[in-house]
DOBA-773796 format. One line per 4 residues: number of its first residue (from 0); their letters; for each residue x, y, z of C-alpha. Coordinates in nm, 2 decimals, padded with zeros to 4 digits. Layout:
<atoms>
NUM> a> X/Y/Z | ...
</atoms>
This chain:
<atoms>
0> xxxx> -14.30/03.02/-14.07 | -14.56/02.81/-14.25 | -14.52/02.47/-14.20 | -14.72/02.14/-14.29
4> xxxx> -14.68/01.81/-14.19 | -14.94/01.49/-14.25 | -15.17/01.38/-13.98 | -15.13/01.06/-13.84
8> xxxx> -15.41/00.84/-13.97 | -15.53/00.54/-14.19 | -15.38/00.44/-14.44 | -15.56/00.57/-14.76
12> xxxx> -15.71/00.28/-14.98 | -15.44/00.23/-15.30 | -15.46/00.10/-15.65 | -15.11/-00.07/-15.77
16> xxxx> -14.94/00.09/-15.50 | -15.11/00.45/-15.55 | -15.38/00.64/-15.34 | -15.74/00.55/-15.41
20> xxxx> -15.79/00.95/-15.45 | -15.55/00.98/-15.75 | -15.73/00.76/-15.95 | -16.05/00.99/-15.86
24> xxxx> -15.83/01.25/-15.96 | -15.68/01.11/-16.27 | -16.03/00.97/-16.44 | -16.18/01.32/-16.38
28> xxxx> -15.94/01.45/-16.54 | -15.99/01.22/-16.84 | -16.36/01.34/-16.89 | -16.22/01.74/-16.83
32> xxxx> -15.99/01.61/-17.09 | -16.30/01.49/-17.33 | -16.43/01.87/-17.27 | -16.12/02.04/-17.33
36> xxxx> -15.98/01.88/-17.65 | -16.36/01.89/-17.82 | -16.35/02.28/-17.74 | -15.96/02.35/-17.88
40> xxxx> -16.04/02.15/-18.16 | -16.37/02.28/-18.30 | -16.34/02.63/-18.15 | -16.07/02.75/-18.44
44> xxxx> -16.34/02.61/-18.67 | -16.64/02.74/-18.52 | -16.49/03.12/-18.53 | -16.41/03.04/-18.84
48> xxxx> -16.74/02.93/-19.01 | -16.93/03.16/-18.76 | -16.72/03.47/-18.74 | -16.47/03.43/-19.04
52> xxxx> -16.18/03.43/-18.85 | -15.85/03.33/-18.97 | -15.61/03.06/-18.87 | -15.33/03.34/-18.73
56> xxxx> -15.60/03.52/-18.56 | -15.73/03.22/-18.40 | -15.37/03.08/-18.37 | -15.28/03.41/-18.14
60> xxxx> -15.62/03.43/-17.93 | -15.52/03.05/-17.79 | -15.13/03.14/-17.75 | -15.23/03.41/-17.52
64> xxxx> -15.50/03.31/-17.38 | -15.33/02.98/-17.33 | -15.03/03.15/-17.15 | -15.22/03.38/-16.96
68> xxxx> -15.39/03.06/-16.78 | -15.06/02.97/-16.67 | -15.02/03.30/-16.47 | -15.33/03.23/-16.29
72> xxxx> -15.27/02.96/-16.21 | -14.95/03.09/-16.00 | -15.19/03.29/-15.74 | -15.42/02.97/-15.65
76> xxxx> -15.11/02.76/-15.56 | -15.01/03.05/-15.29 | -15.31/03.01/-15.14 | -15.38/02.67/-15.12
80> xxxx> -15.05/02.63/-14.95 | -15.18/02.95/-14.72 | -15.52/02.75/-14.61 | -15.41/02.44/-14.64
84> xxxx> -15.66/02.31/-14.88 | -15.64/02.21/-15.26 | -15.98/02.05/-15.31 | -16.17/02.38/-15.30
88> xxxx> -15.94/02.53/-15.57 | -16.00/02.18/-15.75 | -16.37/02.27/-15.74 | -16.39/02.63/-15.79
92> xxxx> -16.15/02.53/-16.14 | -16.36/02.25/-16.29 | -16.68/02.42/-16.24 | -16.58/02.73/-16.40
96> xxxx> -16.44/02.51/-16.70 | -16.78/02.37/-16.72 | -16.97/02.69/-16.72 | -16.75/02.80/-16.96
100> xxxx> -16.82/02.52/-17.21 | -17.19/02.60/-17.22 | -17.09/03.00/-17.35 | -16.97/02.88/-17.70
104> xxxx> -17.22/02.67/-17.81 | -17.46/02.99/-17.80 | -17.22/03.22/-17.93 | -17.37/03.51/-18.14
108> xxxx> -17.08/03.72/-18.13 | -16.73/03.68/-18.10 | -16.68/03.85/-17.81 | -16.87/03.59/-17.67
112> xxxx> -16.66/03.35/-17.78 | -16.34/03.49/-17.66 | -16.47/03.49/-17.33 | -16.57/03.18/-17.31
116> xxxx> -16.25/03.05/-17.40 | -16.09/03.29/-17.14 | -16.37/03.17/-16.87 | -16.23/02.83/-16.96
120> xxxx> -15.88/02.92/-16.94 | -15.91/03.08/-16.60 | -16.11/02.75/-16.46 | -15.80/02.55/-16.58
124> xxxx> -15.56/02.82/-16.39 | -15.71/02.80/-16.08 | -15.70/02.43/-16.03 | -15.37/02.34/-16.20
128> xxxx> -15.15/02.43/-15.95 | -15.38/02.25/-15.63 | -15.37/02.03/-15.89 | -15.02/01.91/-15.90
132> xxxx> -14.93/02.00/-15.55 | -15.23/01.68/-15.45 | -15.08/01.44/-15.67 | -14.78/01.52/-15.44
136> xxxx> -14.93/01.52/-15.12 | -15.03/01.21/-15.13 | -14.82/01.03/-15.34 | -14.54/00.80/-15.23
140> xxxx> -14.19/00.99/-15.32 | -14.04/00.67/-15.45 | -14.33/00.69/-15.65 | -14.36/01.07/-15.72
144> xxxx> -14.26/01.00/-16.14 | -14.53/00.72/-16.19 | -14.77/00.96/-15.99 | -14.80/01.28/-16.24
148> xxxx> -14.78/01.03/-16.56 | -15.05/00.83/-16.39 | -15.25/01.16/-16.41 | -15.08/01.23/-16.74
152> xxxx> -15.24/00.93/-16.92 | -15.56/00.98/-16.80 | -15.61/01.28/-16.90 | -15.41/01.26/-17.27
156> xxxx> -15.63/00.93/-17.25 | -15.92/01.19/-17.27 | -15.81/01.40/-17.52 | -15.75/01.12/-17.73
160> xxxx> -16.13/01.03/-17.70 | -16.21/01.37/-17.71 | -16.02/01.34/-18.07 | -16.19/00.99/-18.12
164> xxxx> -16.57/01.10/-18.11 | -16.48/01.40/-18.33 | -16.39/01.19/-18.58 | -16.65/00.95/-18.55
168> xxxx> -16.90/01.23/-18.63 | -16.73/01.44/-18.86 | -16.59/01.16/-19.10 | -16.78/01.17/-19.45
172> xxxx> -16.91/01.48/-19.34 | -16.75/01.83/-19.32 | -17.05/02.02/-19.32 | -17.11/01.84/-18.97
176> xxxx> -17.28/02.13/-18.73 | -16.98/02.18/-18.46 | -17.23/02.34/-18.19 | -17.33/01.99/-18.12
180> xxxx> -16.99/01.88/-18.04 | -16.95/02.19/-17.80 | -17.26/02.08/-17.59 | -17.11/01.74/-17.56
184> xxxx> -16.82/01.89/-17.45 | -17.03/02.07/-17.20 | -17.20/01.74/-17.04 | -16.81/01.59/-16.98
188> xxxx> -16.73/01.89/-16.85 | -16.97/01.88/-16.56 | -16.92/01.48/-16.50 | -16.59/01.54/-16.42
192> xxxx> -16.68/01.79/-16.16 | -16.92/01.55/-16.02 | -16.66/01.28/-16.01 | -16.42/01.55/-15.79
196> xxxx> -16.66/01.65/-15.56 | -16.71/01.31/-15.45 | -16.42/01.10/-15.52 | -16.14/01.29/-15.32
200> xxxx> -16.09/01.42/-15.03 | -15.85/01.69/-14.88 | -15.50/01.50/-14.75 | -15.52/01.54/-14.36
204> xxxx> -15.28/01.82/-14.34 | -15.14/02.04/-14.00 | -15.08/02.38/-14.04 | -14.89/02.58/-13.82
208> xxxx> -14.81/02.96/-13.88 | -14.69/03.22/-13.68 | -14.92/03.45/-13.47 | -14.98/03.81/-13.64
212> xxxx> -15.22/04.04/-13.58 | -15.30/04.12/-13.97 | -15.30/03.93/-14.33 | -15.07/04.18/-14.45
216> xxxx> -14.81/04.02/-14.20 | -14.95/03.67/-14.32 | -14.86/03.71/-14.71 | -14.54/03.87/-14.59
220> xxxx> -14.47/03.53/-14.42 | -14.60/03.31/-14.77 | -14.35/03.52/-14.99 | -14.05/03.54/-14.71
224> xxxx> -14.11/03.16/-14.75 | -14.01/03.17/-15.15 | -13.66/03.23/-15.02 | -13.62/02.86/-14.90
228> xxxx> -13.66/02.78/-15.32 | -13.32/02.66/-15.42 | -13.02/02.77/-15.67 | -13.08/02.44/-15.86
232> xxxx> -13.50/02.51/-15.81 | -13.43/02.80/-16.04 | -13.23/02.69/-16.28 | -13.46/02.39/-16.35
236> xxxx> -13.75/02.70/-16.35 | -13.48/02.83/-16.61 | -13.46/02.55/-16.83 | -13.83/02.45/-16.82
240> xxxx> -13.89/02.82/-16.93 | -13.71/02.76/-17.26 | -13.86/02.43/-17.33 | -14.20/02.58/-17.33
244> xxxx> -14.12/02.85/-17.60 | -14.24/02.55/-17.85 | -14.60/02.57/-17.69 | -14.65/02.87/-17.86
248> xxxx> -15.01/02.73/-18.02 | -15.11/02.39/-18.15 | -15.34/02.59/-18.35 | -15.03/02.66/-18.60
252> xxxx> -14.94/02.28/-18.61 | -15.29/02.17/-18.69 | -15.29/02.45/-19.00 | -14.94/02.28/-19.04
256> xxxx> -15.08/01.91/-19.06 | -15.40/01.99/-19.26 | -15.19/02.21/-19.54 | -14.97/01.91/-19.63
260> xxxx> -15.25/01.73/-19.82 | -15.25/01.44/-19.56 | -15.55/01.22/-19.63 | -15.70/00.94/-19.38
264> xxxx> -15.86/00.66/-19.45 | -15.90/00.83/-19.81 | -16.04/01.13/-19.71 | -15.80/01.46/-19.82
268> xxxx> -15.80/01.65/-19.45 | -15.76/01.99/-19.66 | -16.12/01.93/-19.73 | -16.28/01.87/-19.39
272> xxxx> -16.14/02.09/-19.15 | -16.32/01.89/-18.85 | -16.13/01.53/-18.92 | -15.84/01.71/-18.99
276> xxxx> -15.79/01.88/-18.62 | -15.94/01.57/-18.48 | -15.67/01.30/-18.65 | -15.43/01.56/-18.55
280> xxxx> -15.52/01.53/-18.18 | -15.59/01.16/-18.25 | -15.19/01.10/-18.31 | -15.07/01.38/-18.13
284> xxxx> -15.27/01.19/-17.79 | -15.24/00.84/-17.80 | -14.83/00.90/-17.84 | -14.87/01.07/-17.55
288> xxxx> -15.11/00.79/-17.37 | -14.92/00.47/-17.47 | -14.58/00.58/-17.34 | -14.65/00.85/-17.03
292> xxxx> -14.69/00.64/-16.75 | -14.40/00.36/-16.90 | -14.18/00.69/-16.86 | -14.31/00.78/-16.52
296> xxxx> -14.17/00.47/-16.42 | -13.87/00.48/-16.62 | -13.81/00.81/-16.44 | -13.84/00.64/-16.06
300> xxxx> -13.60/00.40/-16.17 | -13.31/00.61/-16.35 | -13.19/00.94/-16.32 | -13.43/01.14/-16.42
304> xxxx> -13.25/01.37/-16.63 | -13.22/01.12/-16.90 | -13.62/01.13/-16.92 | -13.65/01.47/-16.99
308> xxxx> -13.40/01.46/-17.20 | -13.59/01.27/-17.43 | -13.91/01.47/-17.41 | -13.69/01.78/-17.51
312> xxxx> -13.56/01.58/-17.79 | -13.89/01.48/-17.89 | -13.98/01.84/-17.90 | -13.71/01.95/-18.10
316> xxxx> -13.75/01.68/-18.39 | -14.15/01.74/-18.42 | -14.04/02.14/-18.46 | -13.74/02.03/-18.73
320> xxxx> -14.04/01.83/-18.90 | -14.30/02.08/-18.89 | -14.04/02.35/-19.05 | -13.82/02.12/-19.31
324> xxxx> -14.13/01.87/-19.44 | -14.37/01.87/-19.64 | -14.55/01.58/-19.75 | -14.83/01.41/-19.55
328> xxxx> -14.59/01.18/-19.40 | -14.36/01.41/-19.27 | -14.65/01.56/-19.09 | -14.79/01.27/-18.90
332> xxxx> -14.45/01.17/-18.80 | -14.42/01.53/-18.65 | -14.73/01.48/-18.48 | -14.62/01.18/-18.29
336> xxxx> -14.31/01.33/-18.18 | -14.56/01.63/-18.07 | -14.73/01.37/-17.86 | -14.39/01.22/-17.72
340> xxxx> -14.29/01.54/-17.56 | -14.61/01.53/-17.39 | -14.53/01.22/-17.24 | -14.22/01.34/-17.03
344> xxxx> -14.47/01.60/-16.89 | -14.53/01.36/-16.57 | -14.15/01.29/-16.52 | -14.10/01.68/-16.53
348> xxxx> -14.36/01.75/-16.30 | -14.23/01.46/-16.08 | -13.85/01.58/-16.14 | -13.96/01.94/-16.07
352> xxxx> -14.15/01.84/-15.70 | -13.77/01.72/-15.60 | -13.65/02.05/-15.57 | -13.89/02.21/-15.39
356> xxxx> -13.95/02.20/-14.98 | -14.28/01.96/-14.95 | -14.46/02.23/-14.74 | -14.48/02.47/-15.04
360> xxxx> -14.55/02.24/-15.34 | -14.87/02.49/-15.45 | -14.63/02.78/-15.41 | -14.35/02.60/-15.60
364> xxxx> -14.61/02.49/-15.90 | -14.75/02.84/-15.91 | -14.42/02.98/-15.97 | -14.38/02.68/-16.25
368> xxxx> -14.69/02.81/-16.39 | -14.66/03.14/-16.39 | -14.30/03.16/-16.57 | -14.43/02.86/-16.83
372> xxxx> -14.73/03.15/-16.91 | -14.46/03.41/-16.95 | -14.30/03.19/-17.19 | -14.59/03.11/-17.37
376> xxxx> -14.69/03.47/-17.38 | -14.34/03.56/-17.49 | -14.36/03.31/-17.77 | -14.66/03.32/-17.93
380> xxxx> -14.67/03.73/-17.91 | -14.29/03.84/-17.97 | -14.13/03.55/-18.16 | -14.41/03.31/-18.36
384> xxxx> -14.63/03.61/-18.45 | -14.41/03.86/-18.59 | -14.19/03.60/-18.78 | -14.50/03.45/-18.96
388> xxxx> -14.64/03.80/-19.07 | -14.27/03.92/-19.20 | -14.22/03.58/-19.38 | -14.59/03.50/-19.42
392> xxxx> -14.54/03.16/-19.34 | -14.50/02.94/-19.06 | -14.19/02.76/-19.08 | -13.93/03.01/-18.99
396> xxxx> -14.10/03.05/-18.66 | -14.09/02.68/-18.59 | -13.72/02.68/-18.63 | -13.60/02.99/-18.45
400> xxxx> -13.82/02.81/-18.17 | -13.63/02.49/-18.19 | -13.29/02.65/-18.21 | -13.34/02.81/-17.87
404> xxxx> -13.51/02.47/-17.71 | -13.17/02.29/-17.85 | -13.00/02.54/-17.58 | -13.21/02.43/-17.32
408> xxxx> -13.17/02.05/-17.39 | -12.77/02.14/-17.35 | -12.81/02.30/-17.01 | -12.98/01.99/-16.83
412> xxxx> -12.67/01.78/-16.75 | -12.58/02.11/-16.54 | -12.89/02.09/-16.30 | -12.75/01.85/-16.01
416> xxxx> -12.95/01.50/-15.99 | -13.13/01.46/-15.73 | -13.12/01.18/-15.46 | -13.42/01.03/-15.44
420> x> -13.58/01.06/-15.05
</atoms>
């Protein structure tokens, strides 16, 4: 059996009650965040004014590529519960994202492109589950909820200045040249890597695993260990699964916002492409920022059920939005409740730890991962795609999506709450 207990040892430095190291963790994660939201932005366009692509085809290459991600990410949580070590996953991910951001901005072809993206989307796989298995190791677990939103706001902190320098250079000018935004997004990209590297540290962690005289025996010791996963584990797996049917593509919902006429500041958004994605991730991130780490702690405090309730709620009203309105205003209050549902993202990664054993938190966020991918797969290629080509529109997909996410929302008061250790 794999087991892993902490070292004895200082006391790491903390910062209102939190380790010194996820802070590092969390303001890297703001400047990946800067990268990232530049790139998912202004790549739709880019293809767009480079390559002609459309908004479906774009639409379906970051669906899938965006689910497949999450399936990678599965593998590097086995393994950095295996060795013991999440900071070389942490590196190995941000410096791929980095290389990756420095393939678009050349592109020539599309192929190149889509690779990039992919190289980018691989990066983000392998360090997502190390990732979120840290944040655990090292975090109080009266705390666990204010931990993850902690690292939530940073980094939806990032996207919205990602959003924010976007439209500080596109505004007044749609013809602005997008390459230049991708090497900026390059430059954050390798900061943030720089501020990994030397901010944290590995958690002082004892392994202790059975003698065997091959790896073969070893992995069959990691997945005999998936049998310690709980009933109520996999129900909440379940649940979760549903809930992420609705994040099919944001690429749809930023056609969706930029179709409805919505000016800002004056400026019609149907005419500048750029501001448009960019006041869509403006909204969309600083709901998410303001209110993520108030429901981190609101989640420590109460049961946490309630919290992602709300989130699921959230979710379901910015679908009903998206799919019933029309007008402008409709379509920035469907953002915001976008960004709400984000929020809740650190209570369910908190709420999620609690039912796993503490010694497999990389294999129990792989398995998180790699079923969210599925569903993403699963939604953006069987459900969203097929129902926007037969109606040729987006709205009945949004609300066959929300229809089965209602389900989901009904099934949480099943899950058992969970006594806080």
């Amino acid at each position: 059996m794999i087991t892993k207990t902490l070292s004895e040892g200082k006391t790491p430095g903390t910062i209102l009650g939190l380790p010194s190291s996820l802070w590092c963790l969390s303001i890297a994660a703001f400047f990946l965040n800067v990268s990232s939201v530049i790139a998912f932005a202004i790549t739709p366009i880019f293809m767009m004014q480079r390559f002609g692509s459309t908004d479906l085809q774009t639409g379906i290459l970051e669906g899938t590529v965006e689910g497949l991600a999450l399936i990678v990410r599965s593998v590097t949580g086995i393994f950095s519960d295996f060795i013991g070590r999440r900071k070389l996953f942490l590196m190995w991910g941000y410096g791929i994202s980095a290389v990756s951001r420095f393939l678009l901005a050349p592109s020539t072809i599309i192929e190149q492109v889509i690779i990039g993206r992919i190289f980018e989307k691989v990066g983000n796989g392998l360090q997502a589950s190390p990732r979120e298995a840290f944040i655990s190791d090292v975090s109080p677990p009266s705390m666990i909820g204010r931990a993850y939103s902690l690292n939530k706001t940073w980094s939806m902190g990032g996207s919205l200045m990602g959003g924010l320098l976007i439209m500080y250079l596109s505004k007044g000018n749609a013809s602005f040249d997008v390459t230049t935004l991708l090497w900026i997004s390059g430059y954050c990209a390798i900061l943030s890597a720089f501020i990994l590297f030397f901010g944290i540290k590995d958690p002082k962690i004892e392994k202790i695993k059975t003698r065997s005289s091959s790896l073969r025996e070893e992995w069959g010791v990691v997945f005999s260990e998936i049998k310690q996963f709980s009933t109520t584990f996999w129900a909440t797996i379940g649940i979760i699964c549903l809930f992420k049917l609705g994040l099919f593509s944001g690429t749809h919902l930023m056609a969706r916002f930029r179709d409805s006429g919505a000016c800002f500041f004056g400026e019609d958004l149907r005419t500048n492409r750029i501001l448009s994605n960019a006041v869509f991730q403006l909204f969309q991130c600083l709901a998410c920022t303001l209110f993520s780490y108030p429901l981190g702690i609101l989640s420590d405090r109460i049961d946490r059920r309630i919290v992602i309730s709300i989130g699921f709620l959230c979710m379901i009203a910015a679908l009903a939005i998206f799919s019933q309105g029309s007008s402008p205003e409709y379509m920035y209050f469907g953002t915001i409740f976008y960004g709400l549902q984000y929020a809740v993202h650190g209570s369910l990664m908190g709420w999620l730890s609690t039912k796993m054993p503490s010694h497999l938190y990389g294999t129990g966020f792989g398995i998180f991962f790699f079923t969210s991918g599925l569903s993403i797969v699963f939604s953006n290629v069987v459900i969203v795609a097929p129902i926007i080509n037969h109606y040729n529109r987006m709205e009945p997909a949004f609300i066959c999506i929300a229809v089965i996410i209602s389900i989901s929302f009904l099934l949480i008061p099943f899950i058992p709450k969970t006594v806080k250790k």
